[in-house]
N, C-alpha and C positions, 0 to 999 in steps of 0.2 A: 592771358593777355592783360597788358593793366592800360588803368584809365590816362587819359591826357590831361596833361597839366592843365588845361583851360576847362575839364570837364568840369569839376565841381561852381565855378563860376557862370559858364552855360545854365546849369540846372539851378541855381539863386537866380537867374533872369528868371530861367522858365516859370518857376512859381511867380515870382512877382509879375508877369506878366500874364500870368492865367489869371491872378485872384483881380489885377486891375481891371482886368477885360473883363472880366466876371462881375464887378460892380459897375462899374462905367450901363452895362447893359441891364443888368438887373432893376437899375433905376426907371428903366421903361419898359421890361418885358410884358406886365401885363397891358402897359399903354399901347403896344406896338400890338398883341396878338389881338385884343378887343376891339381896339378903334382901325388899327392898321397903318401901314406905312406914312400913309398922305398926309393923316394927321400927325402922326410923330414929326413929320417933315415942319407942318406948319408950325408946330409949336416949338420947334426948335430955332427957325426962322424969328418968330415972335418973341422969343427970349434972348435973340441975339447968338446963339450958339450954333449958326451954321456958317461954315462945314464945323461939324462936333472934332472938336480935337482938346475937349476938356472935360471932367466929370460934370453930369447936367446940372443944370442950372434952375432952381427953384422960381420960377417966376409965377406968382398967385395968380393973378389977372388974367394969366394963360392956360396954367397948368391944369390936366385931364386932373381925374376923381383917383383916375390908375394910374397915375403917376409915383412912383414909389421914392419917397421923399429920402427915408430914412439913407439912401444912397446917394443924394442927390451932392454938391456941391456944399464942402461946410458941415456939412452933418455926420460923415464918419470917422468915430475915436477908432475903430477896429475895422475891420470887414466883416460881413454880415454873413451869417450861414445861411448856405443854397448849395442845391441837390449838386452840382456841377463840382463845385471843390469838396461836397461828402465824398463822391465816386474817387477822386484821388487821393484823399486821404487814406478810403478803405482799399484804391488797387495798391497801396504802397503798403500797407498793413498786410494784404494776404500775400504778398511778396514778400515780405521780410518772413512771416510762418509758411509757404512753402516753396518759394523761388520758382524756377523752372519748373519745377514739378506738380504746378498749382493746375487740378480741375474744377468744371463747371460746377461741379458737388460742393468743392472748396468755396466758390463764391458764393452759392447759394447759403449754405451755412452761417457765412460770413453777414450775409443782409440779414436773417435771421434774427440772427445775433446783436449785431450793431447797428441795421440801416433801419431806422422809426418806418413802419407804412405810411406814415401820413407823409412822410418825405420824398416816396416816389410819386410816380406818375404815368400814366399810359401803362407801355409796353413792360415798364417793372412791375408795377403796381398790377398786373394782371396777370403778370408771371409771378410774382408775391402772392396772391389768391390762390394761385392753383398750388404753389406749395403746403399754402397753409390748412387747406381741405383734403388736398387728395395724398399729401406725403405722411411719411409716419410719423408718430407724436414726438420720437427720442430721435429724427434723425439731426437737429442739429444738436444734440451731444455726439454723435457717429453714428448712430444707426442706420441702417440705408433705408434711401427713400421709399424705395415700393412702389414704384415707377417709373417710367423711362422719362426722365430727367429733360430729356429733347421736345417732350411737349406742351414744358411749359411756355416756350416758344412760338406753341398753337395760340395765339392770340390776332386781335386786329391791328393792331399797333406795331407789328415788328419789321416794319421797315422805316420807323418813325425813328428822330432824332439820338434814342436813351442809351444806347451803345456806345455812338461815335463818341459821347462827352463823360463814356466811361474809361476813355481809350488814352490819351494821354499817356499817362506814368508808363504804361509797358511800353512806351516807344521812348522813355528818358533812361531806362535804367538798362538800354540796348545799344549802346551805341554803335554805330557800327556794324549792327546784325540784325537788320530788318528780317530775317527770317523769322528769331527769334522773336522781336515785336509782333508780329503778324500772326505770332503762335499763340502767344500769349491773352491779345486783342479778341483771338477767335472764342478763344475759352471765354471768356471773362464775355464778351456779348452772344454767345449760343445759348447765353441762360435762356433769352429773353427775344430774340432776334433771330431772322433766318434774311437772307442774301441778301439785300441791297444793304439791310439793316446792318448787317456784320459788314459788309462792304467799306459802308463810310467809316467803321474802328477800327479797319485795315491801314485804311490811307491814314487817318489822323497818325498813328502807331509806327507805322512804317516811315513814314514824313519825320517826326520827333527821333526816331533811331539815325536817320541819314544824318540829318541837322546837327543830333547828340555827337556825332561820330565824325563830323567835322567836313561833311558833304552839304551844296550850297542847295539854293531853293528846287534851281530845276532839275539836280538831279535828284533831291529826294520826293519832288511830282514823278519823273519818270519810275524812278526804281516805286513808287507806290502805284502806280497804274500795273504794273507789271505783278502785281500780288494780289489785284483782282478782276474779274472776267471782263473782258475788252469789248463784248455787249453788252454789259451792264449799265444800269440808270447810274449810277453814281461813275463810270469808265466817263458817259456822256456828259455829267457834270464837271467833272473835273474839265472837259476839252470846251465847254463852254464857259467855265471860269474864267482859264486863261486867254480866250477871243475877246473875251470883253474888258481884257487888265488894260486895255486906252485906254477906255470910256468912263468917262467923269459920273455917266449917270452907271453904268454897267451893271449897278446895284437894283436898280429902278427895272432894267430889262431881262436882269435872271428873273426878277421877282415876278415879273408880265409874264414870261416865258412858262412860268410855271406855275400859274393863278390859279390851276382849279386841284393844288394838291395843300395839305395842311401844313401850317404853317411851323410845324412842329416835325416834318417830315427829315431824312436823313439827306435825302437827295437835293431837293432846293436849295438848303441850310449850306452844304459842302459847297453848291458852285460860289455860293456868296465868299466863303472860307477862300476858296483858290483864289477866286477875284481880288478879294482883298490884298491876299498875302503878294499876290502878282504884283498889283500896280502900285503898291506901297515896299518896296522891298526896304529901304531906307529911313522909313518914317514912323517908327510907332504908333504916334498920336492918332497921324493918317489913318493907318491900316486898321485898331480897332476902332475909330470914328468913324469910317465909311460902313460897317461894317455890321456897325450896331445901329446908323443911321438908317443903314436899308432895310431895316424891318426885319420881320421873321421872329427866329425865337434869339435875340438879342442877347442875353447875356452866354446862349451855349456859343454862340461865336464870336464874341467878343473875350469870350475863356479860350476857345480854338486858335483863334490869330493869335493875342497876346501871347502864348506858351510856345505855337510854333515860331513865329517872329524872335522872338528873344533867344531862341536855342540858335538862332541864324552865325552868335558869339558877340551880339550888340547889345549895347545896355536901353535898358527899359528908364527914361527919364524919372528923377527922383520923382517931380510931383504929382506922379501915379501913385506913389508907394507912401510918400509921406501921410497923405490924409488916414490912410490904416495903419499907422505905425505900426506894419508888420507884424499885426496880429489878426490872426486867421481865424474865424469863426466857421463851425461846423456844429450839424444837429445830430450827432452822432452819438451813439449810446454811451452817457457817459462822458461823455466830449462836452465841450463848448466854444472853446478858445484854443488853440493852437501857437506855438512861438515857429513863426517862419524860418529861424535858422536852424531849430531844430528840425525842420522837416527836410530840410536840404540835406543835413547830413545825416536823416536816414535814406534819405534817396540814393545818395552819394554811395553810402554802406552795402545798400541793395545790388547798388551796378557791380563796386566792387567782388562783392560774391557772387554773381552772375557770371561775369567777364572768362 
């Protein structure tokens, strides 16, 4: 099967609208997870940038201690490496060395290899430990592990956020075969993850294949509820996502809704994702400003909107893109800086031989 004329242009959105989403939020994420929504609220108010529909805004007078400047407004020659664009660069790399055929072992090897520890967090970072204690010393040249691989998974973290914003890329280079996504998705967070957690890389994965493949918003929500269990915490987000796509505050009452879970969780983080992408089907700006405005962990859904939004076959406004002339930063082994058109048209290459 080959690809659609308009695919390789979907997937230049998509990046550019993951790595925008992904600064736009990064600029506040430790503002947002520390202090919390209210204050991000006020100080966005007091700097003149509400509703956020612009990269933040530097205001001294205002600005928290955790305000992360170097993303702020004015200040980025490039984009800045964060965990959120390592995971797609690296699911696009173990894609291109083994395509379909790619196992948990595959990834694991792969973080190994190229993903720094001090670059994860939670649920990797603890699935990280357990390989680097209990697995065998030569298994990332091939050796086998020397344990059941599914336990690094035993962790407390694994129905936290670190999956879903691994999930991306296997749902771009699918278009049209959300099975396929969903297959991919699973591998790639069973390193680390077990059901809700794998849950939300499902939908993220499955949603980017419908969208890649030229299917609109609500059917790539349906057909992604449909690929994971219909009592599941993330089934139930996803359906209050969408109840609240009126609601101006909608953001404000996922986040009520679900106050005594962390703020780094997979479930929460998703309904904000649906909401957004709901009630902004037409607006960029919008979708990842409301998005990254509502708190939580900010720049993974602010990367999540941006990438599914842009696969919709709309363009992502230059002056997203312009401030990082389109070069990508990652702390990658080895890496630093990335050329964005070149990652498109490895992405492009990957679908291509997938297809």
């Amino acid at each position: 099967m080959s690809l659609k004329a308009t695919y390789p242009e979907k997937i230049a959105q998509a990046w550019r609208g993951r790595i925008a989403g992904c600064m736009l939020g990064k600029a506040v994420e430790r503002f947002s997870m520390v202090e919390g929504a209210n204050a991000l609220q006020t100080y966005l108010r007091n700097a003149e940038a509400w509703p956020l529909r612009d990269y933040i805004p530097h205001a001294p007078e205002h600005a928290s201690k955790h305000l992360f400047v170097p993303c702020c407004q004015g200040k980025m020659t490039t984009s800045l490496a964060d965990d959120d664009i390592n995971y797609s660069v690296l699911a696009l790399m173990l894609l291109e060395a083994h395509g379909a055929e790619l196992t948990t072992e595959d990834v694991a090897r792969a973080w190994m290899t190229h993903l720094p520890l001090a670059s994860t967090y939670t649920a990797e970072r603890a699935a990280y430990k357990i390989l680097l204690s209990r697995g065998d010393e030569w298994f990332p040249e091939g050796r086998d592990l020397g344990f059941d691989i599914a336990e690094c998974a035993d962790n407390p973290y694994n129905d936290w956020i670190g999956a879903q914003i691994r999930a991306d890329v296997y749902g771009w280079v699918a278009p049209g075969n959300p099975e396929l996504a969903a297959k991919l998705a699973t591998t790639d967070a069973q390193l680390s993850h077990r059901e809700d957690g794998i849950y939300g890389a499902v939908v993220v994965a499955v949603m980017g294949a419908v969208l890649a493949g030229g299917g609109d918003l609500n059917e790539a929500i349906s057909i992604a509820r449909q690929h994971i269990p219909a009592d599941s915490r993330c089934a139930d987000a996803i359906a209050r996502g969408l109840a609240a796509a009126d609601a101006a505050d909608g953001g404000d009452m996922l986040r009520e809704h679900y106050g005594n879970m962390s703020v780094v969780h997979t479930v929460n983080n998703l309904a904000l994702v649906i909401w957004a992408l709901a009630r902004h089907r037409d607006d960029f700006s919008a979708a990842i400003g409301d998005v990254v405005a509502a708190g939580l962990d900010t720049d993974c859904n602010g990367a999540t909107v941006g990438a599914l939004w842009a696969l919709q076959g709309k363009a992502v406004p230059d002056a997203w893109v312009t401030p990082w002339q389109a070069g990508v930063g990652v702390s990658l082994a080895g890496m630093a800086a990335l050329d964005l058109d070149e990652l498109v048209e490895r992405t492009v290459a990957v679908a291509a031989a997938l297809a």
